[in-house]
C-alpha positions as CSV (number, residue, x, y, z in Angstrom):
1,X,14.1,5.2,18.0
2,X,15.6,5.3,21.7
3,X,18.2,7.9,20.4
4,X,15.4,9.9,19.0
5,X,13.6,10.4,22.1
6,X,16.5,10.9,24.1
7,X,17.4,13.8,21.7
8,X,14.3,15.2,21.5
9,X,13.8,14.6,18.1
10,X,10.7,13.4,15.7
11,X,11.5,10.8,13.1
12,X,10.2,8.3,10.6
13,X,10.2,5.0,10.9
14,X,10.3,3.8,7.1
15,X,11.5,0.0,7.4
16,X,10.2,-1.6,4.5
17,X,6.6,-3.4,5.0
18,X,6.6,-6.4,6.5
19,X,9.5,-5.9,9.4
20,X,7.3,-5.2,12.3
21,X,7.3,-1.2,12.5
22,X,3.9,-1.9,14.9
23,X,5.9,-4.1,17.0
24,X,9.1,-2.1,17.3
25,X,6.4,0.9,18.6
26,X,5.3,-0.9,21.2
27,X,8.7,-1.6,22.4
28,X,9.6,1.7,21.9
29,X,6.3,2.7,24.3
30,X,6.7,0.0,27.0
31,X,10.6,1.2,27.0
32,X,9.6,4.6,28.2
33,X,6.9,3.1,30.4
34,X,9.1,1.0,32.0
35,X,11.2,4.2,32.8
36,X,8.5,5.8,34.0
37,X,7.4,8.2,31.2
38,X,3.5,7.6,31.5
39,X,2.0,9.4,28.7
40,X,-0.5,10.1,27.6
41,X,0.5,8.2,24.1
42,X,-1.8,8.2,20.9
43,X,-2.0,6.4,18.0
44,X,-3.1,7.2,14.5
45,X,-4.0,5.2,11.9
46,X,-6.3,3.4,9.0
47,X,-9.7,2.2,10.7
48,X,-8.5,-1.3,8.9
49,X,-5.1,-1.3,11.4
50,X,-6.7,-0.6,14.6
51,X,-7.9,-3.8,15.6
52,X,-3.9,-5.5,14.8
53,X,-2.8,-2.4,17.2
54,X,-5.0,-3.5,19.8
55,X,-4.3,-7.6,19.3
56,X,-0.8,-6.8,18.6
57,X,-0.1,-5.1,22.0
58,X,-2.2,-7.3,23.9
59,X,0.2,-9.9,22.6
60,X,3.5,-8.4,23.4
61,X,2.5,-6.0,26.0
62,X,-0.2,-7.4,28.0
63,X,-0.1,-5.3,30.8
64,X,0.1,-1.5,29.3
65,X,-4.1,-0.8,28.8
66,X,-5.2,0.8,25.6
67,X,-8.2,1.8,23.9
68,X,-9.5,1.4,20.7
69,X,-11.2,4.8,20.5
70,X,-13.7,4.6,17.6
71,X,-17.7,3.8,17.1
72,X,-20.3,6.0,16.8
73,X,-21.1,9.3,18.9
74,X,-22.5,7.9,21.8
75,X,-20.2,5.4,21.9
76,X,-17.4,7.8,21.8
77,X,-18.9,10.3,24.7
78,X,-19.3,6.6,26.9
79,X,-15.6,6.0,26.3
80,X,-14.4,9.2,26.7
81,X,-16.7,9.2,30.3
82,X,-16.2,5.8,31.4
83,X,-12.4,5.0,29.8
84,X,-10.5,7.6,28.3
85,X,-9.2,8.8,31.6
86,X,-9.3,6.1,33.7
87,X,-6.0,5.0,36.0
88,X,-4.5,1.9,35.5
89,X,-1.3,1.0,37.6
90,X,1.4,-1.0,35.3
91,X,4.8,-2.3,36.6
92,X,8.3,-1.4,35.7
93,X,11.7,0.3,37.2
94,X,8.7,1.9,39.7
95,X,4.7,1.7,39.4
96,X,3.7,3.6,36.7
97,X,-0.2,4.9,37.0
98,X,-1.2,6.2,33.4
99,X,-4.1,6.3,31.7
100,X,-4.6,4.3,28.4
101,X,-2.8,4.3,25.1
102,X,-5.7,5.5,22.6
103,X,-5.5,3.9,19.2
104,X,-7.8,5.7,16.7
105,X,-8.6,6.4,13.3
106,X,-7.8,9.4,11.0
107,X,-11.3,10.1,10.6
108,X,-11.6,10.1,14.9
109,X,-8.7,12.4,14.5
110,X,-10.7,15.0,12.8
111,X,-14.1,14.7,13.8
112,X,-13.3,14.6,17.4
113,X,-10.4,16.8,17.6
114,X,-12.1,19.4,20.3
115,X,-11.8,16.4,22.6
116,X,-8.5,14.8,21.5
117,X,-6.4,17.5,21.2
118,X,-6.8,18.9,24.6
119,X,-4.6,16.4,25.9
120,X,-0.8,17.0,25.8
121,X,0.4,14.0,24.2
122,X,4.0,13.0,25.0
123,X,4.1,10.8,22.1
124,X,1.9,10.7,18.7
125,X,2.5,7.5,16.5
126,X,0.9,8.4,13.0
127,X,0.8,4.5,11.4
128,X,0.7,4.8,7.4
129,X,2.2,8.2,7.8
130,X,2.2,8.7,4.1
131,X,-1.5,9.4,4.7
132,X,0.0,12.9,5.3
133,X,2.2,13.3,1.9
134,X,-0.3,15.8,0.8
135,X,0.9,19.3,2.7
136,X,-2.6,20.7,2.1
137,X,-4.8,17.7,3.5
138,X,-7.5,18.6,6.4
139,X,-5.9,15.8,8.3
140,X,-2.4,17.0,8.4
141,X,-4.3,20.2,9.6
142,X,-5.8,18.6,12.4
143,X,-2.6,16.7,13.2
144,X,-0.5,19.7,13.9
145,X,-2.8,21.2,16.5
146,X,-2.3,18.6,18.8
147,X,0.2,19.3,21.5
148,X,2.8,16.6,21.3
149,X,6.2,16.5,22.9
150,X,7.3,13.8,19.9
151,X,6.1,12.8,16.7
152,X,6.9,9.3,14.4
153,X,5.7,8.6,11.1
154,X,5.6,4.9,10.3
155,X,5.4,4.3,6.6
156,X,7.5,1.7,4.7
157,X,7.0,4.2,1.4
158,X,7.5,7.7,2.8
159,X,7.9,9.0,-1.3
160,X,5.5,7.8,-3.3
161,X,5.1,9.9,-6.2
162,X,8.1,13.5,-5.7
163,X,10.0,15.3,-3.4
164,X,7.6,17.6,-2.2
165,X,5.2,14.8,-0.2
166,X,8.4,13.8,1.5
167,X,9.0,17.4,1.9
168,X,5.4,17.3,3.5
169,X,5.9,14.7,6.4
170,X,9.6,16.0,7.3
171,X,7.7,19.5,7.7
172,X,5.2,17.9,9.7
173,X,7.3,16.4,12.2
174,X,10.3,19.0,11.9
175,X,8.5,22.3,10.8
176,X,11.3,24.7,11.9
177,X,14.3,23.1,10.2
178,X,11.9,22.1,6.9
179,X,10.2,25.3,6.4
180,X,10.1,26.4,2.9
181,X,9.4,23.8,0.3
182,X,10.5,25.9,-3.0
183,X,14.0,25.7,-1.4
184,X,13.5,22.1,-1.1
185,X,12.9,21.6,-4.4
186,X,15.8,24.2,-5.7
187,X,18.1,21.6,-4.0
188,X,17.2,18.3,-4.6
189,X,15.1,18.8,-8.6
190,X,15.3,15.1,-9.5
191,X,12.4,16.0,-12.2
192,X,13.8,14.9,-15.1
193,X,13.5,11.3,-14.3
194,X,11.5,9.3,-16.6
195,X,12.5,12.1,-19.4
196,X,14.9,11.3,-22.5
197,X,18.4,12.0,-21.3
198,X,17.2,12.9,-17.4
199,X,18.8,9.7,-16.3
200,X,22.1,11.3,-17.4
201,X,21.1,14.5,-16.2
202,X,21.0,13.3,-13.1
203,X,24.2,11.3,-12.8
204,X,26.2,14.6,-14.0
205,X,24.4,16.3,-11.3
206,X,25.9,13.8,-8.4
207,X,29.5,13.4,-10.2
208,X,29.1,17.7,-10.1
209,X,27.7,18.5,-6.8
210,X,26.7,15.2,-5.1
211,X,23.4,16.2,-5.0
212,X,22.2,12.7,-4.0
213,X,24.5,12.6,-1.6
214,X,23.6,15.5,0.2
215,X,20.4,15.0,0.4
216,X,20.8,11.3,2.1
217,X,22.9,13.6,4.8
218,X,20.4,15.3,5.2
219,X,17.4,13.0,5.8
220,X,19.7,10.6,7.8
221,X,19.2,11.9,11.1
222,X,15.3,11.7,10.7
223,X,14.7,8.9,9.1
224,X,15.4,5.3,10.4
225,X,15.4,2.1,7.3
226,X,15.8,-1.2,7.4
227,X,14.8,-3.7,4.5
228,X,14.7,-7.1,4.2
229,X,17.8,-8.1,3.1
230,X,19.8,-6.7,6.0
231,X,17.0,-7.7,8.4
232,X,15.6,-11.1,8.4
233,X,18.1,-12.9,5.3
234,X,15.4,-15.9,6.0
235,X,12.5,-14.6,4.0
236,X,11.8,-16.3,1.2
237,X,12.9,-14.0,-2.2
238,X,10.0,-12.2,-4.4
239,X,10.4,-12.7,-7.7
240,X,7.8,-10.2,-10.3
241,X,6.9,-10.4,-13.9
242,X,4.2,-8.7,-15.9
243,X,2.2,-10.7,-18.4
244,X,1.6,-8.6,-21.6
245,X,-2.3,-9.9,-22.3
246,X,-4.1,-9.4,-25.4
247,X,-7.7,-8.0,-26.4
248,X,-10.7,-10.3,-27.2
249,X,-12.5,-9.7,-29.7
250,X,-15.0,-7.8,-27.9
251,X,-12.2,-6.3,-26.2
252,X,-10.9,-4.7,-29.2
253,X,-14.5,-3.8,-30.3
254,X,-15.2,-1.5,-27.4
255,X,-11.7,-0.3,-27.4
256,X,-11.9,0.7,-31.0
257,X,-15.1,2.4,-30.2
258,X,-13.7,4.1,-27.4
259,X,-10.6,5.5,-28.9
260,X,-12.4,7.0,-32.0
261,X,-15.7,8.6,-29.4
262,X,-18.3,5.9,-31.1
263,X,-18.7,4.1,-27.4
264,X,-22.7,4.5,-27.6
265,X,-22.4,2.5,-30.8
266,X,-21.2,-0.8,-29.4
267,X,-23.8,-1.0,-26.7
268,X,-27.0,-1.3,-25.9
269,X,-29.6,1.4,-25.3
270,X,-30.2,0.3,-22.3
271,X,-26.5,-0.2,-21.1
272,X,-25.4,3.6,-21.8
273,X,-28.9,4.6,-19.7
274,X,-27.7,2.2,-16.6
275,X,-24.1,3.2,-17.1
276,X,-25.4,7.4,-17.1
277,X,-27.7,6.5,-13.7
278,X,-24.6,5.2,-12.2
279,X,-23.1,8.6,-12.7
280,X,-20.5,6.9,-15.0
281,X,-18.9,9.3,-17.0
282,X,-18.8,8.4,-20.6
283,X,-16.2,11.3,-21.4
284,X,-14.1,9.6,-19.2
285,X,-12.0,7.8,-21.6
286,X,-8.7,6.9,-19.6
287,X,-11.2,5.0,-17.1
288,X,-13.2,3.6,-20.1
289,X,-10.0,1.6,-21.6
290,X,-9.1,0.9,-18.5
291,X,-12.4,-1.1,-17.9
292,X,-12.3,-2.2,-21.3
293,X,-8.7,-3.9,-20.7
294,X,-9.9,-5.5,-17.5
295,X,-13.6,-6.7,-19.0
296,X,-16.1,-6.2,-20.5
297,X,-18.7,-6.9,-18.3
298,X,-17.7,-3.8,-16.4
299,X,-20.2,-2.2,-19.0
300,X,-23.0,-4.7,-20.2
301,X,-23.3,-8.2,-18.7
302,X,-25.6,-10.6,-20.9
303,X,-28.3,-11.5,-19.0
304,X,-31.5,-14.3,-20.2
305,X,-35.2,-12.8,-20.6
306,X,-35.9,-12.7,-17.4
307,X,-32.7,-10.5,-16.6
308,X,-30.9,-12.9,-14.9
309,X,-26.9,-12.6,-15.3
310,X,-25.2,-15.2,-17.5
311,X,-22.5,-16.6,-15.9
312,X,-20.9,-19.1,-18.5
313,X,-17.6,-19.8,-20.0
314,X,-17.3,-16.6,-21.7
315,X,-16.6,-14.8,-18.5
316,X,-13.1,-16.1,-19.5
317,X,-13.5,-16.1,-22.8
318,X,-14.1,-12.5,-22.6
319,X,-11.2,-11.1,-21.5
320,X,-7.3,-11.4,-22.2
321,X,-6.5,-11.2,-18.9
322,X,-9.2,-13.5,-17.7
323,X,-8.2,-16.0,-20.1
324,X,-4.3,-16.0,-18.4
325,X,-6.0,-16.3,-15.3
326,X,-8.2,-18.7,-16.0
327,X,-4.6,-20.5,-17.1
328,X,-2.4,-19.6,-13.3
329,X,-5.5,-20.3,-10.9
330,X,-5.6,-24.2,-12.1
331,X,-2.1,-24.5,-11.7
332,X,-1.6,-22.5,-8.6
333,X,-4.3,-24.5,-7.2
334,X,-3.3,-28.3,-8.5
335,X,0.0,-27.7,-6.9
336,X,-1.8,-26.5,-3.8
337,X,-1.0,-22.9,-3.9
338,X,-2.7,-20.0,-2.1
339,X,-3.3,-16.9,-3.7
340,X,-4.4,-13.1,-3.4
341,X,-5.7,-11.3,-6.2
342,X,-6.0,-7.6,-6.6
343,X,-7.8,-5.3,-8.7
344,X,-8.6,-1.6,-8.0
345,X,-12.2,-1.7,-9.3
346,X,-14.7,-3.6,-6.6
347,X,-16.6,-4.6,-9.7
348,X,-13.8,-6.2,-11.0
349,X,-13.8,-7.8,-8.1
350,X,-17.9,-8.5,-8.6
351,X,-16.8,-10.1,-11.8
352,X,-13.7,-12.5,-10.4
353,X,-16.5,-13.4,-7.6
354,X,-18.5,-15.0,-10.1
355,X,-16.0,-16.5,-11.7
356,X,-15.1,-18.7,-8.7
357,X,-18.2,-19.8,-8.0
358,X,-18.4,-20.5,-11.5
359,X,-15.3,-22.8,-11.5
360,X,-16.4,-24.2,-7.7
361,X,-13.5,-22.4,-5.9
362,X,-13.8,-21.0,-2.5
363,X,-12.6,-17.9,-1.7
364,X,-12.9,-14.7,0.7
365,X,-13.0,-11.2,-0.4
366,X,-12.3,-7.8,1.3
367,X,-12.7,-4.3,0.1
368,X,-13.2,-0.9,1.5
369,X,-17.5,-1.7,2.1
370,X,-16.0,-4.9,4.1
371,X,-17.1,-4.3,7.8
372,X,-14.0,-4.7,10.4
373,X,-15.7,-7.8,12.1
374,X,-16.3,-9.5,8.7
375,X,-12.9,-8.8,7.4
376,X,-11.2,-9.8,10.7
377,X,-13.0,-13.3,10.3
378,X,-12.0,-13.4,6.5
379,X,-8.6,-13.3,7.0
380,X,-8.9,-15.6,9.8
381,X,-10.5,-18.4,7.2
382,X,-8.4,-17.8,4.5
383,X,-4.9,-18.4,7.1
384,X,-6.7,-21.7,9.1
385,X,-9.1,-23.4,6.0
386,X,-6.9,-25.4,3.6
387,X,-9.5,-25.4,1.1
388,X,-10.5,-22.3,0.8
389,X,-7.5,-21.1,-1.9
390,X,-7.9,-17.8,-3.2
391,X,-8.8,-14.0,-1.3
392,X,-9.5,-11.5,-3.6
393,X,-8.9,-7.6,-2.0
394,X,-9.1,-4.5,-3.4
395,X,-5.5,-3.1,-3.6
396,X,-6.4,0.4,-1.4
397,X,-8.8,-1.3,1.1
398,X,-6.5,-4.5,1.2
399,X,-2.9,-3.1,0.8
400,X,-2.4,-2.1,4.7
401,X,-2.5,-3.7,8.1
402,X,-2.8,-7.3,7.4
403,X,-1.0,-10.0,7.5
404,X,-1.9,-13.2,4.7
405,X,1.5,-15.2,5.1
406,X,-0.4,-18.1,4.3
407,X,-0.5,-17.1,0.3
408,X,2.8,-16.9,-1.6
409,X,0.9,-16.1,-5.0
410,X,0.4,-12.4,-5.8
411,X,-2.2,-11.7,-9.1
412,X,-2.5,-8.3,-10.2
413,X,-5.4,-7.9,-12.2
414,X,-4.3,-4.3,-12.9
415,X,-2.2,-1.5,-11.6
416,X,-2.0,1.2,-9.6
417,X,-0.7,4.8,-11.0
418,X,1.2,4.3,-7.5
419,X,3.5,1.7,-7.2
420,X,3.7,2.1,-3.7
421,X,0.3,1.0,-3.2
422,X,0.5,-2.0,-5.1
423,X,4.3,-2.8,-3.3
424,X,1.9,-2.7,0.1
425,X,-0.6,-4.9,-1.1
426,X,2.8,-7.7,-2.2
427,X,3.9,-7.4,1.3
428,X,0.3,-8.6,2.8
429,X,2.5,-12.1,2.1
430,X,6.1,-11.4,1.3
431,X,6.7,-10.6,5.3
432,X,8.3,-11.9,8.3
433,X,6.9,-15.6,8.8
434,X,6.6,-16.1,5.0
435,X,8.2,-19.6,4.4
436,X,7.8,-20.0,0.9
437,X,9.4,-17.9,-2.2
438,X,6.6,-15.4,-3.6
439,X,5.9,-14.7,-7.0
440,X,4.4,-11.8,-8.2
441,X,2.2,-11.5,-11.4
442,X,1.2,-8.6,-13.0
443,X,-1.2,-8.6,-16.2
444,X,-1.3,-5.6,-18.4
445,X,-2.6,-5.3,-21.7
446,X,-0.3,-4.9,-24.5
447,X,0.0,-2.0,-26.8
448,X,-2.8,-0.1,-24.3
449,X,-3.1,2.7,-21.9
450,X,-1.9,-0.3,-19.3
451,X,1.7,0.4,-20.8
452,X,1.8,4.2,-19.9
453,X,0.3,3.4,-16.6
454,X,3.0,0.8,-15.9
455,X,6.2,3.6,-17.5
456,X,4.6,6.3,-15.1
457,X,4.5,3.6,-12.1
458,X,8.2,2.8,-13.3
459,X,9.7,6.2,-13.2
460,X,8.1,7.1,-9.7
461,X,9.8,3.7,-8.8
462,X,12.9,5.1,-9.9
463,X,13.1,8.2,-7.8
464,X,12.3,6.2,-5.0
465,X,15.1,4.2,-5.2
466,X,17.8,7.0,-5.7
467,X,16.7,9.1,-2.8
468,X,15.6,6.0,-0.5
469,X,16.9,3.0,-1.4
470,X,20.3,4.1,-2.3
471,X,20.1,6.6,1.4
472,X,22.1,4.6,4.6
473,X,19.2,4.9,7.2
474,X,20.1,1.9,9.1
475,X,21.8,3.7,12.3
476,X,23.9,0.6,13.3
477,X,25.6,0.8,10.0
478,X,28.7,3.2,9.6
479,X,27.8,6.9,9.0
480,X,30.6,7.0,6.4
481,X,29.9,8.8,3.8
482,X,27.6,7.6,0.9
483,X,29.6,6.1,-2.6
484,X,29.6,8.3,-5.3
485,X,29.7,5.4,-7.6
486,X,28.3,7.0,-11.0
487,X,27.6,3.4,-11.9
488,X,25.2,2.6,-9.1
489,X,23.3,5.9,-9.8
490,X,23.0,3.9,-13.2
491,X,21.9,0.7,-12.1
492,X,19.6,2.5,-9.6
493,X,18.0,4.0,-12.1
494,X,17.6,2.1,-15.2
495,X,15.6,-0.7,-13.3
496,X,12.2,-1.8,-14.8
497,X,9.4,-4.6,-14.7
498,X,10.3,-7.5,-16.1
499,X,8.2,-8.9,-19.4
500,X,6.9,-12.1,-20.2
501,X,4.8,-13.0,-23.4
502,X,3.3,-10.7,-25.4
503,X,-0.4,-10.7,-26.3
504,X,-2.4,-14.0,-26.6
505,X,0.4,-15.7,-27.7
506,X,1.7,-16.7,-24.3
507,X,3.6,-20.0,-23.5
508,X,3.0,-22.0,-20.4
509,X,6.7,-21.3,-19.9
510,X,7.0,-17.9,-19.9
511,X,3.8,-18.1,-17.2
512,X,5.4,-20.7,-15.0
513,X,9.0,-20.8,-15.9
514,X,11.2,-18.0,-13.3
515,X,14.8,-19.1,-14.2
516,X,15.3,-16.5,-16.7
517,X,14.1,-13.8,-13.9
């Protein structure tokens, strides 16, 4: 990152997650502090990182003054009067008097930019950088007209989906060298993954014209990876598995109903009028076997006369997955076990709520409503109270900036069309200080949408592998050039998920047993 500067070049920090990329930043920043380089230095981010930024460099760097520039507009015009430019004298080769480092959110980025980018920045750190991926975004916008003598991107997934959002940071930080993304893409067309025969298709291509290789070639100069393995060989493995679920019986009902556009005629009345006032589309079928896999609650709760939700043993009995869970959580807990559960829907999360208080289980939850206070003292009681066992978080709102070492239990209730998201939300635990192996479960429903989701999710993971994983970004390693092994391209990309069960007819030892993967 040193060499970077020194060049005068913009980079990516992509380490995987969990390897301190905050805290190599801040060394990075009181480096150039030290040697005078005062700033002025900002830093981008999620609101939900901010407050580590600010506790993070009050641990490690005491003395270099920042500010957390976020609230509401009055509270923004008092620090940008009172704060902003304020001189603070730190100590290093020589005093350096500087004002302070400004940590802020995207959303500050944009709404505030006549004041913001007025500055000239000497450094812009941009944290979850693959916020940008999308060349078209107003943020990415905003970004580029701020004056900035350098630019990194921290993101331990910089492609998440095709070439063209990589494409999309590498032009942001480097837009005269990557300036024309169709001649990107005429290089480096890695399409045909996840096709019949595009494996293949791929390997000829690199045993042909090394077109793997020359792409690592170029992205090596920009782009600085480590991962675990070469890093910190003291963290615990991560082991995954999915658990092929079945249907209840109502499950299959609505299903049925869904997949032949009779939906209406499974309900109530009165459930199709509350699910139309919630703006819930009905057409939406992809998102309506989705809910039906997860439970069926998500579309008519029983409730008594009175309309008071039921909350009795068929919320388990419900659902497939519910069921299996019902099954790990009294394990994981006898055996004293800690563990996050994510779901994308926060009413999925509604329903898991009341099934802990149901069983008598504490818990904390967090999700993209949570408020930065509350979820600060969440996390706080879920890493110091041995009791309280389980946290549920939405995988978005709970996938970035947080650190829950304490758990070594990962439950996904479903996935992500992104596989990067859900690898973020893993490494909340499977991180530097973890001290216990994590396991990973993922349910999906057999024989359902859940499979194509999880073959999408698969092939993206693919690509990311032969143009990341496979790349030499470590700088201390030898810049030789890359193995044109045919077979590794194989190996790279025939990876997959790893099964266990099938339907409701799953063993306790294909749930607990991990020797076989």
């Amino acid at each position: 990152m040193i060499s970077l500067y020194e060049n005068g070049l913009n980079g990516i920090l992509a380490d995987e997650m969990g390897l301190g990329k905050t805290v190599q930043c801040i060394s990075l920043l009181a480096h150039l502090i030290y040697h005078g380089v005062k700033g002025p230095y900002l830093v981008v981010g999620p609101l939900s990182t901010l407050a580590n930024w600010v506790k993070e460099f009050g641990r490690w760097a005491p003395q270099i003054p920042v500010l957390m520039y976020h609230g509401t507009k009055d509270e923004r015009n008092d620090l940008r009067s009172s704060k902003l430019n304020a001189s603070h004298t730190v100590q290093g080769a020589s005093p350096v008097t500087m004002q302070p480092i400004v940590i802020t959110s995207y959303e500050m980025i944009m709404n505030d930019r006549k004041f913001l980018a007025k500055y000239k920045w000497k450094y812009i750190i941009v944290d979850e950088g693959h916020r940008i991926k999308n060349l078209d975004c107003k943020l990415i916008r905003e970004l580029k007209s701020y004056s900035s003598a350098n630019r990194l991107l921290l993101t331990g997934t910089p492609l998440q989906n095709n070439l063209t959002e990589l494409w999309s940071l590498l032009n942001f930080l480097l837009p005269d060298i990557f300036d024309d993304l169709s001649s990107f893409q005429s290089w480096f067309d890695f399409s045909s993954i996840g096709e019949e025969g595009g494996e293949q298709l791929i390997m000829e291509q690199e045993q042909r014209n090394q077109v793997v290789t020359k792409l690592h070639h170029i992205l090596r100069p920009f782009l600085l990876r480590r991962v675990k393995e070469e890093v910190e060989i003291d963290i615990p493995k991560k082991q995954e598995k999915v658990i092929n679920t079945g249907l209840a019986d109502i499950q299959h009902k609505y299903y049925n109903a869904i997949m032949s556009r009779q939906f209406e005629q499974v309900l109530t009345p009165e459930a199709v009028k509350q699910l139309r006032n919630r703006g819930t589309s009905l057409q939406n079928m992809l998102m309506q076997l989705r809910k039906t896999c997860n439970h069926p609650y998500l579309f008519e709760w029983p409730s008594d006369k009175e309309d008071n939700l039921i909350v009795d043993e068929r919320i388990v009995t419900s659902s497939g997955k519910m069921e299996v869970l019902d099954r790990l959580l009294k394990r994981f807990f006898k055996e004293g076990h800690k563990v996050l559960i994510f779901s994308q829907m926060t009413r999925m999360l509604d329903i898991l709520e009341e099934y802990l208080e149901y069983r008598s289980w504490k818990y904390c939850r967090l999700d993209g409503s949570s408020a930065q206070v509350d979820r600060q003292a969440n996390i706080e009681t879920f890493s110091t109270q041995s009791d309280v066992m389980c946290f549920l978080l939405s995988t978005r709102a709970g996938g970035l900036g947080i650190n829950l070492t304490s758990a070594n239990i990962v439950i996904f209730f479903d996935s992500d069309w992104n596989p990067q998201v859900d690898l973020q939300a893993q490494d909340r635990c499977h991180r530097i200080g973890q001290t216990k192996p994590v396991k990973v479960y993922r349910l999906a429903t057999a024989n359902s949408v859940e499979s194509k989701i999880l073959e999408r999710a698969n092939n993206k993971l693919k690509l990311d592998r032969l143009v990341i994983q496979k790349g030499n970004f470590l700088g201390a390693k030898s810049q030789s050039a890359i193995s044109n092994d045919i077979s590794e391209l194989e190996e790279l990309l025939s990876g997959s998920y790893d099964l266990a069960g099938h339907a409701d007819k799953i063993t306790d030892d294909q749930l607990f047993n991990w020797t076989k993967s």
